[in-house]
FIKOLZA-1660 file (N, C-alpha, C; in steps of 0.1 Angstrom, whole numbers, plus 5000, padded with zeros to 4 digits):
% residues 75
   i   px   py   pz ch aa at
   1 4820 6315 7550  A  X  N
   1 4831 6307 7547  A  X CA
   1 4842 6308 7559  A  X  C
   2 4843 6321 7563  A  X  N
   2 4853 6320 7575  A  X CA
   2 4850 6313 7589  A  X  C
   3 4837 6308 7591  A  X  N
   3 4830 6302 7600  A  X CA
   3 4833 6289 7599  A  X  C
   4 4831 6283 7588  A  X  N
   4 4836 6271 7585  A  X CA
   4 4853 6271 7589  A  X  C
   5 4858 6276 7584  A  X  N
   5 4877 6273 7588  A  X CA
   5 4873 6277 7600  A  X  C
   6 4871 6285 7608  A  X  N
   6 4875 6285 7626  A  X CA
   6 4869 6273 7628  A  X  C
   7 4859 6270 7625  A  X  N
   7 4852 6256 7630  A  X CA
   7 4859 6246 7630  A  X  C
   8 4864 6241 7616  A  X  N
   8 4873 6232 7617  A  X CA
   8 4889 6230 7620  A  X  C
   9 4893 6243 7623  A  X  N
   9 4902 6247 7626  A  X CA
   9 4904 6244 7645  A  X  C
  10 4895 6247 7648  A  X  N
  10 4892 6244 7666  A  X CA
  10 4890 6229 7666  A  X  C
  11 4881 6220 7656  A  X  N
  11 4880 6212 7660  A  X CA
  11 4888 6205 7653  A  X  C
  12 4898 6202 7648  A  X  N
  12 4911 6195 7645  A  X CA
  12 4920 6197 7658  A  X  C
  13 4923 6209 7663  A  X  N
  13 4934 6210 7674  A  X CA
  13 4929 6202 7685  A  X  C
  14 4912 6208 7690  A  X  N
  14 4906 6197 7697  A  X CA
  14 4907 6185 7700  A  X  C
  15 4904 6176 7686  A  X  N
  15 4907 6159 7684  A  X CA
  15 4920 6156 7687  A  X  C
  16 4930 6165 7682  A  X  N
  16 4944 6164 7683  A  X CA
  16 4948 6162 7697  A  X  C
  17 4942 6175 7705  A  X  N
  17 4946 6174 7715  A  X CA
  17 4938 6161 7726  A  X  C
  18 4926 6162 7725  A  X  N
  18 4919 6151 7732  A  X CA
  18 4924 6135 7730  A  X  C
  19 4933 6131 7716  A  X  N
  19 4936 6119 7714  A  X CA
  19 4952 6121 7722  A  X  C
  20 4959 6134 7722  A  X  N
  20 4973 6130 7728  A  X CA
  20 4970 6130 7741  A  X  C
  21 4956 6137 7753  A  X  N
  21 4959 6133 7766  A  X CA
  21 4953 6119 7770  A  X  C
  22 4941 6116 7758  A  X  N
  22 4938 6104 7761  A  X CA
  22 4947 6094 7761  A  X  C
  23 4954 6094 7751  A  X  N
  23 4970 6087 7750  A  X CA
  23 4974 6087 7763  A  X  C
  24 4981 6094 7769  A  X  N
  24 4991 6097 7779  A  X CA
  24 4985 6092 7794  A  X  C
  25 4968 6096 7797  A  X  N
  25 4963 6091 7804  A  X CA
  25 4959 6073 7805  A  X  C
  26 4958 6069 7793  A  X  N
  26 4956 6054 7791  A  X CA
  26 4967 6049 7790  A  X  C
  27 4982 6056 7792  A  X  N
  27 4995 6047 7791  A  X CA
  27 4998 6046 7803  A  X  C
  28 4998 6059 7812  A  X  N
  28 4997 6060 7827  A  X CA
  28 4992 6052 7834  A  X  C
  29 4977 6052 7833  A  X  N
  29 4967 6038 7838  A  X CA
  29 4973 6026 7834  A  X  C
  30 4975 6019 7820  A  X  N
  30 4982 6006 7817  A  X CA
  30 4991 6004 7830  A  X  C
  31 5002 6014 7830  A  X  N
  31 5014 6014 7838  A  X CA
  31 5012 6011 7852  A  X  C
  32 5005 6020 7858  A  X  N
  32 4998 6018 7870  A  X CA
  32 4990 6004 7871  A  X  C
  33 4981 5996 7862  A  X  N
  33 4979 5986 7866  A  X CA
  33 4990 5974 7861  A  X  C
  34 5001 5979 7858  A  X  N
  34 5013 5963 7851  A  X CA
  34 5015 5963 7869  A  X  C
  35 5016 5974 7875  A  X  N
  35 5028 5975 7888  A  X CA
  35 5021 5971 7900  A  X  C
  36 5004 5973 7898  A  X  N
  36 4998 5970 7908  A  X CA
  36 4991 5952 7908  A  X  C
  37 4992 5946 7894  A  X  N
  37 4993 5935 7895  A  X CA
  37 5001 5928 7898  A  X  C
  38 5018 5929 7898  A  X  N
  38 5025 5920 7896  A  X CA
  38 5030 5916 7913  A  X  C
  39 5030 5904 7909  A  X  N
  39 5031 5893 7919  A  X CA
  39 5045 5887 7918  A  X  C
  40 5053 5885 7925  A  X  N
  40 5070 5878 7926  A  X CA
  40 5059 5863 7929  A  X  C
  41 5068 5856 7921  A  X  N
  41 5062 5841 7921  A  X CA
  41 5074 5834 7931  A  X  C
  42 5068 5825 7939  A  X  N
  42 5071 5821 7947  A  X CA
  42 5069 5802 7946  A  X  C
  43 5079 5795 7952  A  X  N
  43 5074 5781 7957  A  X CA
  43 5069 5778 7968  A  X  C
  44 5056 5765 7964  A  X  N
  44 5052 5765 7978  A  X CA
  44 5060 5759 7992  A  X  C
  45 5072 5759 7988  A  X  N
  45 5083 5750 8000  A  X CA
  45 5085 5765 8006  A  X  C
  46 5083 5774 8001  A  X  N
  46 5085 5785 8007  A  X CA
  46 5073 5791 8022  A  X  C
  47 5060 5785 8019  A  X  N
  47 5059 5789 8029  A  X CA
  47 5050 5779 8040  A  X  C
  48 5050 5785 8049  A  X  N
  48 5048 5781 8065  A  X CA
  48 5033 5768 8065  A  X  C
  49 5026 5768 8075  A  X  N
  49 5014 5759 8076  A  X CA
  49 5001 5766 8074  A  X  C
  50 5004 5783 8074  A  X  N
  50 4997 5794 8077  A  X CA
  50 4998 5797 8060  A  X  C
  51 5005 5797 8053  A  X  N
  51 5006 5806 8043  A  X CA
  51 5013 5815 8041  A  X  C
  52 5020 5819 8054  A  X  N
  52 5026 5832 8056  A  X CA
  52 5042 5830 8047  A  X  C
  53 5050 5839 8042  A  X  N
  53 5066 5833 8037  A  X CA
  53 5074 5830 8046  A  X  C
  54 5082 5821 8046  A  X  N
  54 5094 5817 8058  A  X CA
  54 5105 5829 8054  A  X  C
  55 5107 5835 8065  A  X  N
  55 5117 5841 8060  A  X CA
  55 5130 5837 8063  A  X  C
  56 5128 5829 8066  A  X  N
  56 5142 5820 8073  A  X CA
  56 5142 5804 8070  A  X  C
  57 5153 5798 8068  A  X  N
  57 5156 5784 8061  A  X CA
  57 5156 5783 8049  A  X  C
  58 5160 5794 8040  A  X  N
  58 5153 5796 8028  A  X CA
  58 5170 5795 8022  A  X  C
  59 5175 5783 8013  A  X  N
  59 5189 5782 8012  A  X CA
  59 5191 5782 8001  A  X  C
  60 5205 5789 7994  A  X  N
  60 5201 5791 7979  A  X CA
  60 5216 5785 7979  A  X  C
  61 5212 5775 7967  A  X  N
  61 5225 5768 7964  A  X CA
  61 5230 5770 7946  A  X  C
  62 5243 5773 7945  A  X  N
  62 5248 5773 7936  A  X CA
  62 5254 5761 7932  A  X  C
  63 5258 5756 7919  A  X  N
  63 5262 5743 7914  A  X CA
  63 5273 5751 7904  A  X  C
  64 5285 5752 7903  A  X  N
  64 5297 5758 7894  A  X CA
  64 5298 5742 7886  A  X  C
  65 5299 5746 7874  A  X  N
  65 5307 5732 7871  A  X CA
  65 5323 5732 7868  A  X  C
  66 5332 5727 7871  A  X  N
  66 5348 5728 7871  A  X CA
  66 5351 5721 7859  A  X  C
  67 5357 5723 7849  A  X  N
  67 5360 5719 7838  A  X CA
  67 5374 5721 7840  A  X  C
  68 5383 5721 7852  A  X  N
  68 5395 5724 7853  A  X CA
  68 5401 5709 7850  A  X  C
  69 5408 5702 7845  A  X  N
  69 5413 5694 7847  A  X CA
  69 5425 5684 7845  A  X  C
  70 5433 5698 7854  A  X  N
  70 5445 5699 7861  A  X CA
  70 5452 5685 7869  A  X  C
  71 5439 5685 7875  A  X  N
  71 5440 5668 7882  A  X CA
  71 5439 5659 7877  A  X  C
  72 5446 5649 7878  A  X  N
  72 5445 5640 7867  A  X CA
  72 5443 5622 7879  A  X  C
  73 5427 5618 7876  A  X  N
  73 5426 5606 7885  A  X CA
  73 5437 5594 7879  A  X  C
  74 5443 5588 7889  A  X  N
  74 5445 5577 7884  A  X CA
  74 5442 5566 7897  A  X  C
  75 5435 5554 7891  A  X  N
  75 5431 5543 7898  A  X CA
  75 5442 5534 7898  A  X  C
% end
């Protein structure tokens, strides 16, 4: 009988322990592949005749809308 409890006794901490590094190992891997896939999306006006990115001519425009109106048109 006491062979039985060590037995199961080892192999509970065992499972226990083989499912927390498997865990830990398979979150790490996930992780490591989100970071090694991702790709910054880009447009294609962005790049050259080659494929390569322009890094230059690249103009970023803002559009504010003014709801001020202070001024008053008159025609």
């Amino acid at each position: 009988m006491e062979t039985l409890a060590v037995t199961l006794t080892l192999t509970t901490v065992m499972t226990f322990l083989a499912l927390l590094i498997g865990g830990m190992v398979g979150w790490l891997a996930r992780q490591h592949h989100l970071e090694q896939q991702y790709v910054a999306y880009t447009h294609p006006e962005m790049f050259d005749e080659n494929g390569n990115v322009i890094p230059d001519e690249i103009l970023a425009v803002r559009f504010e809308n003014d709801y001020d109106s202070s001024e008053d048109d008159e025609d």
